[in-house]
C-alpha positions as a LaTeX table, in Angstrom:
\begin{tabular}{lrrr}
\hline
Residue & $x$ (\AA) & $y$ (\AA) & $z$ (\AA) \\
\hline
Unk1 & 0.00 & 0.00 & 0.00 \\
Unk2 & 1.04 & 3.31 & $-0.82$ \\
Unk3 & $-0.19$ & 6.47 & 0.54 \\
Unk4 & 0.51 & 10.19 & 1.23 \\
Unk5 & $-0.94$ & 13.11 & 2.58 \\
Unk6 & $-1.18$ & 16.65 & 1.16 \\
Unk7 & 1.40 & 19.35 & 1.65 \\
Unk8 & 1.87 & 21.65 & 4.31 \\
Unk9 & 3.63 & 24.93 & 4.83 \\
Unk10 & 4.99 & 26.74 & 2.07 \\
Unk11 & 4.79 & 23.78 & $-0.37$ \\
Unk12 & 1.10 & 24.95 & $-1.53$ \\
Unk13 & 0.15 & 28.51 & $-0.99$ \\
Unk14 & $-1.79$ & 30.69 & $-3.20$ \\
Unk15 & 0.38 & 32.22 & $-5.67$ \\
Unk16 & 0.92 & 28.90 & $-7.09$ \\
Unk17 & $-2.53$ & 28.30 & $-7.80$ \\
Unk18 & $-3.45$ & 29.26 & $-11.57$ \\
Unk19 & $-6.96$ & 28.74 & $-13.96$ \\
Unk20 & $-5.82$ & 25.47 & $-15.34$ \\
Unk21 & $-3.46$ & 22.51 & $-15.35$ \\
Unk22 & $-2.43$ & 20.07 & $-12.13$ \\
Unk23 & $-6.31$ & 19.41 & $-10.10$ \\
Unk24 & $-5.67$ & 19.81 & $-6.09$ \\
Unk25 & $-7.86$ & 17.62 & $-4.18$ \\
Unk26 & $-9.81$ & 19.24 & $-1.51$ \\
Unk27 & $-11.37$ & 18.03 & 1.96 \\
Unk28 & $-14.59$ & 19.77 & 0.07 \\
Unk29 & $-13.98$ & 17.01 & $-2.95$ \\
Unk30 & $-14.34$ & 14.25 & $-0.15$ \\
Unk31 & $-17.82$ & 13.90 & 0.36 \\
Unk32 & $-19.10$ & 10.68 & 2.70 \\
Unk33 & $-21.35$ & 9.84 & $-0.32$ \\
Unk34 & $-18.56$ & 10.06 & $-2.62$ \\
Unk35 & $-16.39$ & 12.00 & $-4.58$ \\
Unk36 & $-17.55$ & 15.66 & $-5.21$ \\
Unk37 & $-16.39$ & 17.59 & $-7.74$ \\
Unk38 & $-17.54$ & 21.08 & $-6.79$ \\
Unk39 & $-15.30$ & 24.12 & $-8.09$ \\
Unk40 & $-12.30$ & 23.42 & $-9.37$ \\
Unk41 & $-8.86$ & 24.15 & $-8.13$ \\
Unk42 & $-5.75$ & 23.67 & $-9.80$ \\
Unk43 & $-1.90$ & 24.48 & $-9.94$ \\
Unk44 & 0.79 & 24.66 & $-12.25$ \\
Unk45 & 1.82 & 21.84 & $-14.18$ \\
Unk46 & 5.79 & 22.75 & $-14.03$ \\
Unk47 & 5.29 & 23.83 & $-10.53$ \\
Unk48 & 3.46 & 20.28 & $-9.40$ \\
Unk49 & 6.34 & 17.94 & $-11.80$ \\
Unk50 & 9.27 & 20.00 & $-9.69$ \\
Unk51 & 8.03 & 20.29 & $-6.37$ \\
Unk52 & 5.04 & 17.99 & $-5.45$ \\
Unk53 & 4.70 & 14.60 & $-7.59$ \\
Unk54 & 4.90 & 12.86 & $-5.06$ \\
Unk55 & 1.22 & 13.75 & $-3.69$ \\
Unk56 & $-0.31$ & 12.70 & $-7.24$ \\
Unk57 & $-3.43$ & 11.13 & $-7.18$ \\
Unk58 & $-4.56$ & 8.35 & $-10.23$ \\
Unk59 & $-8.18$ & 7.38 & $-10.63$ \\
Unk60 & $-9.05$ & 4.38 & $-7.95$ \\
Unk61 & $-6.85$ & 5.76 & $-5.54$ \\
Unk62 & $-8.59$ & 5.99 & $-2.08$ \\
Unk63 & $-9.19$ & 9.53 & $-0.28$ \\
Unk64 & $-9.57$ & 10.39 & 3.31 \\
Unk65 & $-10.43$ & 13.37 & 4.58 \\
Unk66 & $-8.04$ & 14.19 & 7.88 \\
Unk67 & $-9.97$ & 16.79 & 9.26 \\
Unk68 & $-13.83$ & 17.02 & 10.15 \\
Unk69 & $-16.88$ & 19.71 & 11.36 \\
Unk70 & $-20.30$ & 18.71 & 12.50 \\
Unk71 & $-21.52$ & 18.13 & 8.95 \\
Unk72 & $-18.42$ & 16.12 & 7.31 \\
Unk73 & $-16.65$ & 13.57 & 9.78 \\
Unk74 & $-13.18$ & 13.53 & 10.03 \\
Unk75 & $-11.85$ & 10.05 & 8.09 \\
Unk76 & $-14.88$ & 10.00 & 5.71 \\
Unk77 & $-13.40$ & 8.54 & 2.17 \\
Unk78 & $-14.12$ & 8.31 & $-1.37$ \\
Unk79 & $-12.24$ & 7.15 & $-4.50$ \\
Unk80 & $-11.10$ & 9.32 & $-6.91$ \\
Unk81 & $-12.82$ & 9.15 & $-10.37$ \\
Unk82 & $-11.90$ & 8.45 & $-13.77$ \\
Unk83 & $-10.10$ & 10.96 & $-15.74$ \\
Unk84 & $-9.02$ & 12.65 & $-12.58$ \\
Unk85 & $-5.17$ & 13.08 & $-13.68$ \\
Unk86 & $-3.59$ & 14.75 & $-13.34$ \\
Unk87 & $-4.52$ & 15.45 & $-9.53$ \\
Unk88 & $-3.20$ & 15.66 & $-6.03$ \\
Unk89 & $-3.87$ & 16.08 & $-2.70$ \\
Unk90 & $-4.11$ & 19.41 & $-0.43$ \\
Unk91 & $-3.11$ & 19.05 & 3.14 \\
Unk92 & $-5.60$ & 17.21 & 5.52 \\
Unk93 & $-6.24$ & 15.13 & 2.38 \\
Unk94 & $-4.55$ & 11.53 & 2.67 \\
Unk95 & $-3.98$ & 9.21 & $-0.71$ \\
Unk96 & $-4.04$ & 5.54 & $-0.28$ \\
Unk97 & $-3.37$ & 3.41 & $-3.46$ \\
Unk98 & $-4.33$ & $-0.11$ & $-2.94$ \\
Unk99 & $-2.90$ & $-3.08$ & $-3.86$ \\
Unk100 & $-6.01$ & $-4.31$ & $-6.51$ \\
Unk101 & $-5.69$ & $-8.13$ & $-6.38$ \\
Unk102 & $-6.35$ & $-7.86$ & $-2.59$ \\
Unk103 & $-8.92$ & $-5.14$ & $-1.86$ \\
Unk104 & $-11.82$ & $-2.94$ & $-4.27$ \\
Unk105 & $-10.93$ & 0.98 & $-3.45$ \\
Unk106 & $-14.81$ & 1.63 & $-3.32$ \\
Unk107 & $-15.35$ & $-1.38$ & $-0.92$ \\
Unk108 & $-12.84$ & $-0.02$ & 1.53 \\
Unk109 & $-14.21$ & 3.56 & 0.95 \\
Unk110 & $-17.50$ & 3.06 & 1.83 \\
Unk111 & $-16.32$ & 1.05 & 4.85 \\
Unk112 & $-14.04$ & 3.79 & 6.50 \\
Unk113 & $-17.08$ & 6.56 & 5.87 \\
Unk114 & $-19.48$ & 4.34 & 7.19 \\
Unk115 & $-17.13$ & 3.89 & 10.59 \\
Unk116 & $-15.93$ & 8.03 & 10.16 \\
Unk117 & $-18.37$ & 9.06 & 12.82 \\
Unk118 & $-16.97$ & 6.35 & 15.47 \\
Unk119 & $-12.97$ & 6.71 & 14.26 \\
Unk120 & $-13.47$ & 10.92 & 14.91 \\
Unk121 & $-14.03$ & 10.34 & 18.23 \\
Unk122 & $-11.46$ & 7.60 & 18.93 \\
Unk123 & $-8.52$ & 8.45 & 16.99 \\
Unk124 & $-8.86$ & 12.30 & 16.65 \\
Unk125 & $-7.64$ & 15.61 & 18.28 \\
Unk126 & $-8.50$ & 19.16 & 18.02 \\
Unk127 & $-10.89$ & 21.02 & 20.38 \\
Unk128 & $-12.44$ & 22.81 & 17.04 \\
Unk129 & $-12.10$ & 20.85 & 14.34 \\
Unk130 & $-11.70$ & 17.04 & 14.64 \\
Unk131 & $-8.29$ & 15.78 & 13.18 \\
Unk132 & $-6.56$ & 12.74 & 12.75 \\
Unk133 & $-2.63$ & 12.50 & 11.10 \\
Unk134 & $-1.56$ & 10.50 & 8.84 \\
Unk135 & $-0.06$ & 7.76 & 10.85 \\
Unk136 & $-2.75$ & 7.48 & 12.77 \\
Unk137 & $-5.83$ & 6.91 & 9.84 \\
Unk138 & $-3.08$ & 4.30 & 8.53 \\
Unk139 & $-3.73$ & 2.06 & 11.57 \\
Unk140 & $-8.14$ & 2.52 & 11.23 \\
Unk141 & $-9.17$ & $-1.59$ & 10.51 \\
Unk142 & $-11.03$ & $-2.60$ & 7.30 \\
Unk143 & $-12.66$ & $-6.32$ & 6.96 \\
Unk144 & $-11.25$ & $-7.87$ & 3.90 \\
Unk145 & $-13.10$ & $-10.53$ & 2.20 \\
Unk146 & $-12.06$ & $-12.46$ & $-1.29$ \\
Unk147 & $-12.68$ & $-9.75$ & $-4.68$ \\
Unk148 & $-15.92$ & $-11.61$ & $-5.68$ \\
Unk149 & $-17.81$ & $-11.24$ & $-2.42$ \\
Unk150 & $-16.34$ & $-7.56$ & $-2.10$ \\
Unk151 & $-17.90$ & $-6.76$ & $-5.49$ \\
Unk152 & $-21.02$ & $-8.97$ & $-4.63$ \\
Unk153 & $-21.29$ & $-6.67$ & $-1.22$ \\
Unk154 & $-20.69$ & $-3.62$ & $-3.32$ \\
Unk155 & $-23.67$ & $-4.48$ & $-5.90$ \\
Unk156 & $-26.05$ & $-5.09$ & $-3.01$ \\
Unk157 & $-25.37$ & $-1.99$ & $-1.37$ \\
Unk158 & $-25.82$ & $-0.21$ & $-4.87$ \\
Unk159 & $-28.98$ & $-1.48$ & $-5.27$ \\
Unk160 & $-30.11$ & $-0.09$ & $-2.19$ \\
Unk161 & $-29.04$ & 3.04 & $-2.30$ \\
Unk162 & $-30.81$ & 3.54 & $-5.08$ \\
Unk163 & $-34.25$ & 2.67 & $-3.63$ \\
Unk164 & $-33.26$ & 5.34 & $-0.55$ \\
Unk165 & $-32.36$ & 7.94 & $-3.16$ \\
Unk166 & $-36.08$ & 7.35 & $-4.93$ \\
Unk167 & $-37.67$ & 7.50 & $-1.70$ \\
Unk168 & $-35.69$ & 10.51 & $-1.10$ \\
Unk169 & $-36.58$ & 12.40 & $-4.26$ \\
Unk170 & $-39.80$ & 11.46 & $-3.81$ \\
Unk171 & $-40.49$ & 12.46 & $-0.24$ \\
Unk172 & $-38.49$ & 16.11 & $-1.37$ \\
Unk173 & $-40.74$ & 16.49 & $-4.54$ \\
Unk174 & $-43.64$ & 15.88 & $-2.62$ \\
Unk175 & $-42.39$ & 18.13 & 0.68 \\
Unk176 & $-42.19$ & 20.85 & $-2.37$ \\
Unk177 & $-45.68$ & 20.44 & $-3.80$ \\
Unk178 & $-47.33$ & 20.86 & $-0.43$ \\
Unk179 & $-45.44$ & 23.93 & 0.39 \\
Unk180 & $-46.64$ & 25.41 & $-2.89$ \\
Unk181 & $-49.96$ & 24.60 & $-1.97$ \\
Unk182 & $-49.86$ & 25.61 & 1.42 \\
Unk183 & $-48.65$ & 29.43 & $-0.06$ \\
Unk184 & $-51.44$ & 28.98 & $-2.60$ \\
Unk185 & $-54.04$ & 28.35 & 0.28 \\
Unk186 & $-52.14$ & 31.66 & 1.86 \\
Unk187 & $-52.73$ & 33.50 & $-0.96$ \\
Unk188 & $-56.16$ & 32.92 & $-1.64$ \\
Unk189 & $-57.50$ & 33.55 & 1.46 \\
Unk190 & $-55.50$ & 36.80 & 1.82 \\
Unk191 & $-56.89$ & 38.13 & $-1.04$ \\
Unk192 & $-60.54$ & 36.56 & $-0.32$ \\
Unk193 & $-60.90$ & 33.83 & $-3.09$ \\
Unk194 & $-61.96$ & 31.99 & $-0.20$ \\
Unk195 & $-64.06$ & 32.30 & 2.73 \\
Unk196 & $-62.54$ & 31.12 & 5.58 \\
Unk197 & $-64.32$ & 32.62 & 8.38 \\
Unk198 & $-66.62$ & 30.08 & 9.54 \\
Unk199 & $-63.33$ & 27.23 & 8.87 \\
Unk200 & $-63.07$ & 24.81 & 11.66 \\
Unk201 & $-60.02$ & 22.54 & 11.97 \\
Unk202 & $-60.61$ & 18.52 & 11.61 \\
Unk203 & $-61.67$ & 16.84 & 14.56 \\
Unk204 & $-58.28$ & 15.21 & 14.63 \\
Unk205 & $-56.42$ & 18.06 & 13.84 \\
Unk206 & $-58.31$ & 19.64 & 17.34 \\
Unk207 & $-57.83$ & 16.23 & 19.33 \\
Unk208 & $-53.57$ & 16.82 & 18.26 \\
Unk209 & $-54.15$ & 20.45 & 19.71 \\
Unk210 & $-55.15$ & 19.48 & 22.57 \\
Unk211 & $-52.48$ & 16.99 & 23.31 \\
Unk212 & $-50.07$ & 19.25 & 22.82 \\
Unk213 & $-51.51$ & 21.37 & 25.41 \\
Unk214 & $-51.80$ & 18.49 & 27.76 \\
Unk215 & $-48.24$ & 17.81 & 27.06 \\
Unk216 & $-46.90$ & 21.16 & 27.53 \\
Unk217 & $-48.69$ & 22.31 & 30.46 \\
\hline
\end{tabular}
C-alpha cells in the first residue's frame, strides 16, 4: 500500500494556484457519499512535476479526509474518479493506493465513511475541528473478504441506495408540492378567493391540539 498526505507549509500557498493545469484535491472534494467535484482548483503543471509529484493522485486511488466539522466527519473517504489526472492532494487530504488483487478501493471507501463518525471520536484531536494525522488513519481496521464477495457486497449496497435515493426524491418532490400549496391556500384567502371565516379545523387536527396542550402544560 502506498499512501501520502497533502502538503503543508509553504509547499502549496496561493500564488501557485493558476486557472488550469495540475487538479488539487480538496477536503470539500471528499464527500461521505462520494467524490464531489464542486469548483475546481488547480496548480501549475511545471510547478506540481518539480516540487510535489509525489502527492499525485490516479483514478481508484482511495481519499480520506483528515480533518472534520459537524456536517463532514473527520476520516470519511471516497475514491477518486476516472479521468481525474492529473490530480493531487491538499493538506488534511490523505492518498491511499491499494494493492487491486487484494482489496476494491470503493469497498474499503465506503467502509471507513461508514465507521468516520466512530474513528473521529477515537482516533482524533482538536478542540475545534476534529483531526486525525496521517499515521494514525493508517492504523483505522477494514474487513477484507475475497474480490468476488467484495464486489457482490458492493452491488447489493448499490442497489439499495438507489431505492433510498427514490424514496428521497420522492419524499423532497412531494415536501415541495405541499409547500406550494400551502402558499397557494395563503394566498387565496389573503386576497378573499376563499371564505374562511366560519373554517373549523378537523376533529383530529383539534384532538392533536389538545395533546399538545396536555403535554406542555
Amino acid at each position: 500500500m502506498n499512501k501520502c498526505d497533502g502538503p503543508f507549509g509553504s509547499g502549496l500557498k496561493s500564488e501557485h494556484y493558476s486557472e488550469s493545469g495540475v487538479r488539487v484535491i480538496r477536503l470539500q472534494n471528499i464527500k461521505i457519499t462520494g467524490y464531489h467535484e464542486g469548483e475546481g482548483a488547480f496548480i501549475d503543471e511545471d510547478y506540481y512535476k518539480n516540487n510535489l509529484s509525489n502527492h499525485d493522485v490516479i483514478a481508484g486511488d482511495v481519499l480520506i479526509a483528515g480533518l472534520g466539522d459537524p456536517n463532514n466527519p473527520v476520516g470519511r473517504a471516497c475514491t477518486a474518479p476516472q479521468n481525474i489526472s492529473p490530480a493531487m492532494v491538499k493538506a488534511d487530504c490523505f492518498r491511499f493506493r491499494l494493492n487491486e488483487k487484494k482489496a476494491i478501493s470503493l469497498f474499503i471507501a465506503r467502509q471507513l465513511s461508514s465507521t468516520a463518525w466512530a474513528d473521529a471520536g477515537r482516533l482524533s484531536n482538536g478542540s475545534t475541528r476534529a483531526r486525525i494525522p496521517l499515521n494514525l488513519m493508517a492504523t483505522r481496521k477494514v474487513a477484507i473478504c475475497p474480490l468476488d464477495e467484495q464486489e457482490h457486497i458492493l452491488d447489493h449496497i448499490e442497489t439499495i441506495s438507489k431505492k433510498y435515493d427514490k424514496l428521497e426524491r420522492e419524499s423532497s418532490n412531494a415536501i415541495e408540492l405541499m409547500k406550494e400549496r400551502r402558499t397557494a391556500l395563503i394566498s387565496a384567502a389573503v386576497t378573499g378567493k376563499i371564505d374562511v371565516r366560519n373554517w373549523q379545523a378537523p376533529e383530529s387536527l383539534q384532538n392533536l391540539t389538545e395533546l399538545h396542550k396536555e403535554a406542555a402544560a
